[in-house]
C-alpha positions in Angstrom: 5.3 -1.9 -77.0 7.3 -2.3 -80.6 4.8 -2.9 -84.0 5.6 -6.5 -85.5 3.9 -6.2 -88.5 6.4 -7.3 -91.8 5.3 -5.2 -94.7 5.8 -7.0 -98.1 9.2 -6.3 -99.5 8.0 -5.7 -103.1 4.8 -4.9 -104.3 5.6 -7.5 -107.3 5.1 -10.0 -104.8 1.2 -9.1 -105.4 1.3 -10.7 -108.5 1.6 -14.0 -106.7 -1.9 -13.6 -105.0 -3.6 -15.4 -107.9 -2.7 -18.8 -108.9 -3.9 -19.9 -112.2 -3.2 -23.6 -111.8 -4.6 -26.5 -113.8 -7.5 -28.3 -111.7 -8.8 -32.0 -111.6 -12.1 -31.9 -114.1 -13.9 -33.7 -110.7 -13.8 -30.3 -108.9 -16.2 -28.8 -110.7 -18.1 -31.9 -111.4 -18.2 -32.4 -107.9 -21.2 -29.7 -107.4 -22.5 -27.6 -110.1 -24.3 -24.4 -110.0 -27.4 -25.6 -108.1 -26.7 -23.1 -104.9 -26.2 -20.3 -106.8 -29.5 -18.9 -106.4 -30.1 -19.9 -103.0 -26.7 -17.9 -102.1 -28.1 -14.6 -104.2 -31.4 -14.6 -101.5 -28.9 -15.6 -98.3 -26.6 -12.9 -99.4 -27.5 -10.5 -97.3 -27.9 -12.4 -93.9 -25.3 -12.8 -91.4 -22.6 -10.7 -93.1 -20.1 -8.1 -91.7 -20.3 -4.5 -91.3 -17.3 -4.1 -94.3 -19.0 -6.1 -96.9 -19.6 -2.8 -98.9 -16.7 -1.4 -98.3 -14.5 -0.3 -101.6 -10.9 -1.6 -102.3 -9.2 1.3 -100.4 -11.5 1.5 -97.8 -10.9 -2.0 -96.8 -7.7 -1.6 -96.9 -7.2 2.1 -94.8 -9.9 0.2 -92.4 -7.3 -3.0 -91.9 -4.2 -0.5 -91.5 -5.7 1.2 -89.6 -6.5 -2.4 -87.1 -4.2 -3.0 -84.1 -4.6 -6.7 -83.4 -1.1 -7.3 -84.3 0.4 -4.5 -81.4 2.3 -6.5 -79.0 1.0 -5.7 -75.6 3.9 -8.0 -73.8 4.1 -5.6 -70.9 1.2 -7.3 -68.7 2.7 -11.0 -69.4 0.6 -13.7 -70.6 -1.4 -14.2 -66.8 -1.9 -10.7 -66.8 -3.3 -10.4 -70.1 -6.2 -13.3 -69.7 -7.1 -11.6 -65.9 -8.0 -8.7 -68.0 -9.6 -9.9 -71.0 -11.6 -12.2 -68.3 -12.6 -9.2 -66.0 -16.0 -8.7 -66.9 -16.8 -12.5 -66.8 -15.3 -12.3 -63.3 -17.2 -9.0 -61.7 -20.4 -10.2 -63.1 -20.7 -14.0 -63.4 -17.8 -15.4 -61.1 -19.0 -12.3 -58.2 -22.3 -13.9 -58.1 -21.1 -17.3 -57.7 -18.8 -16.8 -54.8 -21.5 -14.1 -53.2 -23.7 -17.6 -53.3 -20.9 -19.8 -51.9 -20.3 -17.6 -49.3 -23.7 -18.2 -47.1 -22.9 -20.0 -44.1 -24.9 -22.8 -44.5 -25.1 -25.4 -47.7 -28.9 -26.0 -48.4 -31.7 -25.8 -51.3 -31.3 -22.0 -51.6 -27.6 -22.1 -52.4 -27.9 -25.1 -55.0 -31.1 -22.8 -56.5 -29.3 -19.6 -56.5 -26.4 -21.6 -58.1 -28.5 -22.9 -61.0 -29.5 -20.3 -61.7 -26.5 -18.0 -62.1 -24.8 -20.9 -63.9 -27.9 -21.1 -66.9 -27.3 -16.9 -67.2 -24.1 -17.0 -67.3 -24.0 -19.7 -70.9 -23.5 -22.6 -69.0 -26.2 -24.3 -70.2 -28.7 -26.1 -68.9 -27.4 -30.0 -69.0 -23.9 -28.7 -67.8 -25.4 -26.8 -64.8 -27.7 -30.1 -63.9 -24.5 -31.9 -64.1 -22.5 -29.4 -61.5 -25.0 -29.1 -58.9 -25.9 -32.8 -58.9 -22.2 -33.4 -58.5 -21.9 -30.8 -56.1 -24.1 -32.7 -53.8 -22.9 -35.7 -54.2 -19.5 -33.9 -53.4 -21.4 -32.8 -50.1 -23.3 -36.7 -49.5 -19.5 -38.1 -50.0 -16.7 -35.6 -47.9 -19.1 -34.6 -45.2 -19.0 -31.2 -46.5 -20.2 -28.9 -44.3 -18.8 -25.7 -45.0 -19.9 -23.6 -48.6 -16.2 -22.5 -49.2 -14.9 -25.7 -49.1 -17.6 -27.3 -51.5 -16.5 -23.8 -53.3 -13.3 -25.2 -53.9 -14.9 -28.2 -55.2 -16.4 -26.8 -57.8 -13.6 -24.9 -58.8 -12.1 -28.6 -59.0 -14.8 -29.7 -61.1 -14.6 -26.8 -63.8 -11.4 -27.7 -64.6 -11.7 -31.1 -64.9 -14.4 -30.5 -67.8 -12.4 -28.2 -69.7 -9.3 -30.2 -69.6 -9.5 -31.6 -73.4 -7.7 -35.5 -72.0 -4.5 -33.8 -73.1 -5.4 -33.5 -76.2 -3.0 -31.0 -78.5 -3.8 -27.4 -79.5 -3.4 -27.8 -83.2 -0.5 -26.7 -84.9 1.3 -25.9 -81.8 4.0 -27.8 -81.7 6.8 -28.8 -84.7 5.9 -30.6 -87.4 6.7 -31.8 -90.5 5.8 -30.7 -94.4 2.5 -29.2 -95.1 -0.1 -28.4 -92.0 -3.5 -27.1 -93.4 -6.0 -25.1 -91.1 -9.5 -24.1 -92.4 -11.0 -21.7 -90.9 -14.9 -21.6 -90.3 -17.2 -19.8 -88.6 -21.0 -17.8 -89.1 -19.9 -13.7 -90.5 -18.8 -11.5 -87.8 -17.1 -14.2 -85.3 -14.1 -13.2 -85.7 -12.5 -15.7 -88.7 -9.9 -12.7 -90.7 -8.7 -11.1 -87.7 -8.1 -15.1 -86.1 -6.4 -16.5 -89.1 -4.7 -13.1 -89.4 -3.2 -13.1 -86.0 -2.5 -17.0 -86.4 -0.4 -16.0 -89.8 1.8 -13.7 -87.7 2.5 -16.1 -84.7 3.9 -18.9 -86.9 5.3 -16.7 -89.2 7.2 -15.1 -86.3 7.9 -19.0 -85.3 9.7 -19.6 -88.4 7.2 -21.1 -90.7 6.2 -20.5 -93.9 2.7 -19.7 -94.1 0.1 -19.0 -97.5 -3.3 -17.9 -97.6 -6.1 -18.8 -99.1 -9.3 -16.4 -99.7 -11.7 -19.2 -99.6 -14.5 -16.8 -99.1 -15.4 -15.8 -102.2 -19.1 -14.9 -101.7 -18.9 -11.7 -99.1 -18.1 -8.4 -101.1 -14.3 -7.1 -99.8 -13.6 -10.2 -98.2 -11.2 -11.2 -100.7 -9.3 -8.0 -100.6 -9.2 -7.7 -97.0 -7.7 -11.0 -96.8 -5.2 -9.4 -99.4 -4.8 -6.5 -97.4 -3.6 -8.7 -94.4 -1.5 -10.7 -96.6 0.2 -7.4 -97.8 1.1 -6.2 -94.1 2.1 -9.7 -93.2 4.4 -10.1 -95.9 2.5 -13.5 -96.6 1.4 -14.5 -100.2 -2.5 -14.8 -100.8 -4.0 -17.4 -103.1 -7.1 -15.9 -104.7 -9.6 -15.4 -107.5 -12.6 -13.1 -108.6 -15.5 -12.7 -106.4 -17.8 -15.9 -106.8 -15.7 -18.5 -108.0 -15.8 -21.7 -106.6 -14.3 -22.1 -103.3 -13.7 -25.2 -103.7 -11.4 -24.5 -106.9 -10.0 -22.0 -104.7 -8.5 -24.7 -102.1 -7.4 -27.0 -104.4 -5.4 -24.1 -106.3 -3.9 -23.2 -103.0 -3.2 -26.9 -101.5 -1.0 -27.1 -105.0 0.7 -24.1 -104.5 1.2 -24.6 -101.0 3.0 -28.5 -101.8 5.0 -26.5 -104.8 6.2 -23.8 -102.5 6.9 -25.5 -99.8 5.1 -24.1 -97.4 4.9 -25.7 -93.8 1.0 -24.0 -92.9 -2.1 -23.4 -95.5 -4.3 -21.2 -93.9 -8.1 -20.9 -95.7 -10.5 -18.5 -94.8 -13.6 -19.5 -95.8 -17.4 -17.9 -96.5 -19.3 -16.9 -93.2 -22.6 -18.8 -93.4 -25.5 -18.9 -90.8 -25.5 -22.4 -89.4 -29.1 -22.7 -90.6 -28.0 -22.8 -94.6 -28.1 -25.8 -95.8 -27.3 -25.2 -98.9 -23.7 -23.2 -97.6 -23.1 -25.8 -95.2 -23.2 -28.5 -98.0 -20.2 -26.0 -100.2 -18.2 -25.9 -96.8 -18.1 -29.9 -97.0 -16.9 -30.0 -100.3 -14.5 -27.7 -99.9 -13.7 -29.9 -96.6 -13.6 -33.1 -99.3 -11.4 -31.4 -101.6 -8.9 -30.3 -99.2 -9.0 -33.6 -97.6 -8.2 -35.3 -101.1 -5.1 -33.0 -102.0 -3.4 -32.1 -98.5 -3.8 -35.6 -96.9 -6.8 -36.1 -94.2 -4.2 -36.3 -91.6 -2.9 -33.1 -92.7 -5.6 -30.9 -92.4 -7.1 -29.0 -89.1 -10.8 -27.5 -88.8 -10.9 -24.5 -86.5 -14.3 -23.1 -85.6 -14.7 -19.8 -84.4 -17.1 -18.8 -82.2 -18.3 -15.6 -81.1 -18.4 -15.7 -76.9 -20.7 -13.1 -76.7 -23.6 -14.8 -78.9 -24.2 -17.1 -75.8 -26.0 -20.6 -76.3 -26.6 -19.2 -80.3 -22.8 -20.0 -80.2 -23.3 -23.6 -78.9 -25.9 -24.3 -81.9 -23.6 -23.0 -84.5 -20.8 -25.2 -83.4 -23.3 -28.6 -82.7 -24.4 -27.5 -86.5 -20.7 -26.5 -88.1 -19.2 -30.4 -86.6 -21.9 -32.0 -87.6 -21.2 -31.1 -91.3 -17.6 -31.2 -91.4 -15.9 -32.5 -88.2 -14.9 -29.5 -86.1 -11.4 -30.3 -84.2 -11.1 -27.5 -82.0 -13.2 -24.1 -80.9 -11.4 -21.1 -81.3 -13.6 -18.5 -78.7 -13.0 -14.7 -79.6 -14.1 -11.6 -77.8 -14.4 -13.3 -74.4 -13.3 -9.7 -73.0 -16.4 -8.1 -74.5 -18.5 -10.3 -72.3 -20.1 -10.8 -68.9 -21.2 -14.4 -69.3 -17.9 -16.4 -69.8 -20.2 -20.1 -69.1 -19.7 -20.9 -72.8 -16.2 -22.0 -72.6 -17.8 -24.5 -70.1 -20.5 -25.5 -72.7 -18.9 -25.9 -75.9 -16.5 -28.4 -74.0 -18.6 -30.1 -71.9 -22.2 -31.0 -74.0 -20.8 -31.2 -77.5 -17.1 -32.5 -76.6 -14.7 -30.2 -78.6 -11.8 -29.1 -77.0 -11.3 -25.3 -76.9 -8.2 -24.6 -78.2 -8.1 -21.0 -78.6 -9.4 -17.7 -76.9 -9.6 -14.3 -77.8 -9.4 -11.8 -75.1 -8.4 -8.6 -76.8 -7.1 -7.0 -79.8 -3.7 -7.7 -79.5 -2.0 -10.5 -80.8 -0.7 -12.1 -77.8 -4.7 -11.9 -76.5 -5.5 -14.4 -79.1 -4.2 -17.2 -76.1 -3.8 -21.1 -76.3 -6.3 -22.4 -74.0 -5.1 -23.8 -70.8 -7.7 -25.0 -68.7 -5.8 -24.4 -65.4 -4.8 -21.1 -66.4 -8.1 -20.0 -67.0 -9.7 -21.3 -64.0 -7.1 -19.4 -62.3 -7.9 -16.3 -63.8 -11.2 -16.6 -63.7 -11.6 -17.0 -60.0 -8.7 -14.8 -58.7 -9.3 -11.9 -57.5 -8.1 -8.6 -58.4 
């Protein structure tokens, strides 16, 4: 095990965390101050545990984090079989204790639906399986369950594969790459774009942040805190500023740096805000305008063990600003891995990313036939 954090080389290199670039007049034209109240009374809901923390405790509480320990020793299989385990003794137990009757009839397909619901399936996805399970059955004369097990082994994979569809920014590219980062408070966003800083870093790009959340208390500075132990620069301004200001300051830096991946964190917001949702498109719009549409990425991250709440916040988040990929974190802190399955297969969005630990090489690119294989292997 060997530590592969980069600690900045000069503390001088702080003084390039703020940017104080001139900005189009239609920025701030673009919205006004009309959500400002709305966000004072929503201030308190959905945020995370460190919103009150002070300067230095946010920052002995981020040294003190381990997500960027390599944990090579297990290899990349073995580290997914873990950080699936509990989704496997609990969920994937129960569904081969079902297939493993000795006859194929009502009970099994009952005792099947209703695993698959508990488990974050969800209920059009588990309609869809057991209807084309026995069709499956009407079709190959199956008569045995562990061959129709098989079967819909088969059929799990086939809805997660995303029609070959790219993870995003995982292969070369040319000039600048933009991911925003979105997500409801406490899913996981700092520690995923943290993690993603260091693996492209480590890949031989150069990577800024942007502290796009500029309405949590500490989130700013934890972002900085990251940066710091990174060794990646941090574009940032005062607590409540316009976030929207604050992507178009670091899309300029980014183009006059030349930096080949923007990452922006953004504010946590409940999925029911309205009014947050409609500041997470402009700052969608803005980014759009000075990056390039085709340059820019929206990564949602979605906490797996928030169940089918998880599959309304991301119907909600791509509805307002066209999600391209689900990044799934803390899928080893659940029992009831069926969400993967749901996010893909009843609102369409690929899952690019999953989080199954604390170490960096647990935040995983998501391979459909890798996990399948994990899921139902046994130990």
């Amino acid at each position: 095990m060997f530590n592969i954090f980069k600690k900045n080389k000069d503390k001088d290199e702080e003084k390039n965390d703020n940017i104080n670039e001139d900005k189009n007049e239609d920025i701030n034209s673009e919205d006004s101050d009309e959500n400002k109240n709305e966000e004072e009374k929503n201030k308190n809901s959905g945020e995370e545990e460190n919103q009150d923390m002070t300067e230095e405790e946010v920052e002995a509480d981020v040294e003190s984090a381990d997500i960027l320990e390599d944990d090579s020793s297990k290899g990349f299989f073995g580290r997914l079989k873990a950080g699936l385990s509990k989704t496997r003794n609990n969920f994937v137990s129960k569904i081969s204790s079902i297939f493993s009757r000795t006859n194929i009839d009502d009970d099994l397909y009952e005792e099947l639906e209703e695993t698959l619901i508990q488990a974050d399936v969800g209920v059009r996805t588990t309609m869809e399986l057991i209807d084309k399970m026995k069709a499956e059955v009407e079709e190959k004369e199956i008569t045995e369950p562990e061959e129709l097990y098989k079967s819909f082994q088969a059929e799990i994979k086939r809805i997660l594969i995303a029609d070959d569809e790219e993870l995003p920014l995982a292969t070369d590219w040319e000039g600048l790459k933009v991911l925003m980062v979105v997500g409801v408070n406490g899913a996981g966003k700092t520690t995923t774009i943290a993690k993603l800083a260091n693996r492209y870093q480590d890949n031989g790009k150069k990577v800024l942040l942007a502290a796009g959340d500029t309405f949590r208390a500490g989130a700013i500075d934890q972002l900085k805190v990251w940066g710091n132990r990174l060794g990646v620069d941090v574009i940032a301004q005062s607590e409540g500023a316009d976030a929207a200001a604050v992507a178009y300051d670091a899309v300029q830096a980014a183009k006059s740096r030349d930096v080949d991946l923007l990452i922006i964190d953004t504010a946590g917001r409940l999925h029911t805000q309205k009014n947050l949702m409609d500041e997470l498109q402009k700052v969608r719009r803005v980014v759009g305008r000075e990056a390039g549409e085709e340059r820019v990425e929206t990564l949602l991250v979605l906490d797996a063990t928030t169940g089918q709440n998880a599959l309304n916040q991301a119907d909600l988040f791509n509805k307002s600003v066209d999600v391209d990929g689900v990044a799934l974190t803390k899928l080893d802190g659940t029992a009831r891995g069926g969400i993967v399955i749901a996010v893909r297969n009843e609102l369409g969005l690929p899952v690019r990313l999953i989080g199954v630990g604390e170490a960096a090489d647990d935040l995983q690119d998501f391979k459909p036939e890798d996990f399948v294989e994990a899921l139902f292997t046994d130990e």
